[in-house]
N, C-alpha and C positions, 0 to 999 in steps of 0.2 A: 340816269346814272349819277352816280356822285364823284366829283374830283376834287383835288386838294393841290392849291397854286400856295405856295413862299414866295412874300414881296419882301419889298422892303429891306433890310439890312443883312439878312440872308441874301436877295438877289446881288446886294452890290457885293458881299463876301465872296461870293460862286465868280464873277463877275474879275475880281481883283484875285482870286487865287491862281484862273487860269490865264489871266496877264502875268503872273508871276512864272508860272511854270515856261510859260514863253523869255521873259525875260533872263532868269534866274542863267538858264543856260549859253542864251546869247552873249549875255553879260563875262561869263566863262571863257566860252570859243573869243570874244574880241581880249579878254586879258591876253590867252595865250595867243593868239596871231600879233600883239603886241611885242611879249617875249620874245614868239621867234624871229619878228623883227629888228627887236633891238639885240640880242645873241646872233643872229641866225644860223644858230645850232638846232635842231629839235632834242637832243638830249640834254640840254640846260632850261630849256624851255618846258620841254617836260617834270626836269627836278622842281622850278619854280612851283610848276602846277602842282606836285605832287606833294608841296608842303601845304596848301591849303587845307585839304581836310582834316589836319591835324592843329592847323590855326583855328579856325573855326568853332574844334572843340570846345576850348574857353571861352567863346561866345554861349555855348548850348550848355553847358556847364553852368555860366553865371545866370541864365534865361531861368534852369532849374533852381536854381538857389534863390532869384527871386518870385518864383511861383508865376513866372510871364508864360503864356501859351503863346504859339509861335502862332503870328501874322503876318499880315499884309507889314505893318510899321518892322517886326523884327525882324519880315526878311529883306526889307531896302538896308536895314542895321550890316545882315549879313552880306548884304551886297557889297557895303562900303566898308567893311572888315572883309572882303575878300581884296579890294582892293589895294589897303595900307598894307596886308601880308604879301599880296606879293611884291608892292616894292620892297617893305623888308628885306623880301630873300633876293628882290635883284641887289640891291646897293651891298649886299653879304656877298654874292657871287662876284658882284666886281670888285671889291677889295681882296677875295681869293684870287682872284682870275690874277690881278697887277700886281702883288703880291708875289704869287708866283712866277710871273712873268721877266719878276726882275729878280729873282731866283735866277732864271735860265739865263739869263742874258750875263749873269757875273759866273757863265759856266758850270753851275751849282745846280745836277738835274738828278741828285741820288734820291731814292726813295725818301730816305731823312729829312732831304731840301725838300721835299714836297709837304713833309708834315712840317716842316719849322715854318715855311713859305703860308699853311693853311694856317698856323697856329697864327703868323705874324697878322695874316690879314684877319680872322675874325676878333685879335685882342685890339688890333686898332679902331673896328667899331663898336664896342664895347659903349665908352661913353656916350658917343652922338644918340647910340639906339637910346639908352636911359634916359638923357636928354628927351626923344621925340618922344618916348613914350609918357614919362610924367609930362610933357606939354599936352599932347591928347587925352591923356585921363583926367588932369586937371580940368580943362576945356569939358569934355566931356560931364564930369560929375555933377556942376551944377543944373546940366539939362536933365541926366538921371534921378537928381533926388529934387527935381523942383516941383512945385505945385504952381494952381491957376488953371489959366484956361489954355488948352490944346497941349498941357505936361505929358498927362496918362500916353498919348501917342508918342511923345518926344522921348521919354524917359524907355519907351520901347524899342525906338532905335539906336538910341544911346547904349541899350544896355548890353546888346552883344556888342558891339564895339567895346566897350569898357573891359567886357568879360576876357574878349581875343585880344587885347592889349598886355594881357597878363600871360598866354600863353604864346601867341605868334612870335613876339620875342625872344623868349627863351629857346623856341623851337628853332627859330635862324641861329643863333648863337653855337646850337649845338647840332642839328638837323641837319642844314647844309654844310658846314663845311666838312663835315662825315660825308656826304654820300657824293662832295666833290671830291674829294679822297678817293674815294671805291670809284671816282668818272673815271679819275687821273692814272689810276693804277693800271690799269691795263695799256691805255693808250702808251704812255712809258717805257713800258715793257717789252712792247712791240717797234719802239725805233732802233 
């Protein structure tokens, strides 16, 4: 009989993709057991999570744009673009959260005060995000557009990070403090 064995750069691919498929989601489950440890809410915890796949986009987005096929290097990229988003949308949930908080506490708990309170807290992070975001793109760009030896894999992790730098932000800015509006509104309603 006759058989046909793949070595070589194939086996390490077969090899590293199903390390990935193990890690990609442990990596997930431990952000959010984090969340709900630092909330311990599971419905803000959940919100957190639920901005990811929309962070991300602009990683897979900029991936397309530079003609990168997804790997082993793009998905550790995506890993650590999952991670800067969801701080994003934690440090956006707690300037909503204190925000609000000192809404209530000055007696101030109409509907109105909920949206002046969300509006107050996501204009206040407005600059810092901008700030952390050109300091990571900046950072970033040179590993993206650099040459030499071991670029080709750097400029692969680099580049959905750079991609989701463009979108995770705008997504916290306006994503979250929307959909803690729609948390907020019911609970409210019901005291």
């Amino acid at each position: 009989g006759m058989s046909l064995a793949y070595s070589g750069q194939f086996e390490f691919m077969e090899r590293a993709n199903a390390r990935l498929k193990l890690v990609v989601p442990a990596t997930l489950l431990i952000i959010f057991v984090l969340l709900y440890l630092t909330f311990s809410r599971f419905d803000e915890a959940v919100l957190i999570m639920a901005t990811l796949p929309f962070a991300l986009t602009g990683g897979v987005w900029f991936l397309y744009a530079l003609d990168y096929q997804l790997s082993v290097a793009t998905g550790v990229g995506f890993i650590a673009l999952a991670g800067v988003s969801a701080e994003f949308g934690v440090i956006m949930l707690l300037y909503l959260k204190n925000a609000w908080h000192a809404k209530k506490e000055s007696g101030k708990t109409g509907e109105a005060d909920l949206v002046d309170a969300i509006r107050e807290g996501a204009v206040q992070r407005v600059r810092p995000k901008a700030m952390t975001v050109a300091v990571i793109v900046a950072g970033l760009l040179p590993i993206l557009l650099g040459s030499g030896t071991g670029s080709e894999v750097m400029s692969r992790i680099a580049a959905p990070m750079v991609g989701g730098m463009l979108s995770a932000p705008l997504l916290s800015l306006f994503v979250v403090p929307a959909a803690y509006l729609l948390m907020r509104r019911p609970r409210k309603s019901r005291q």
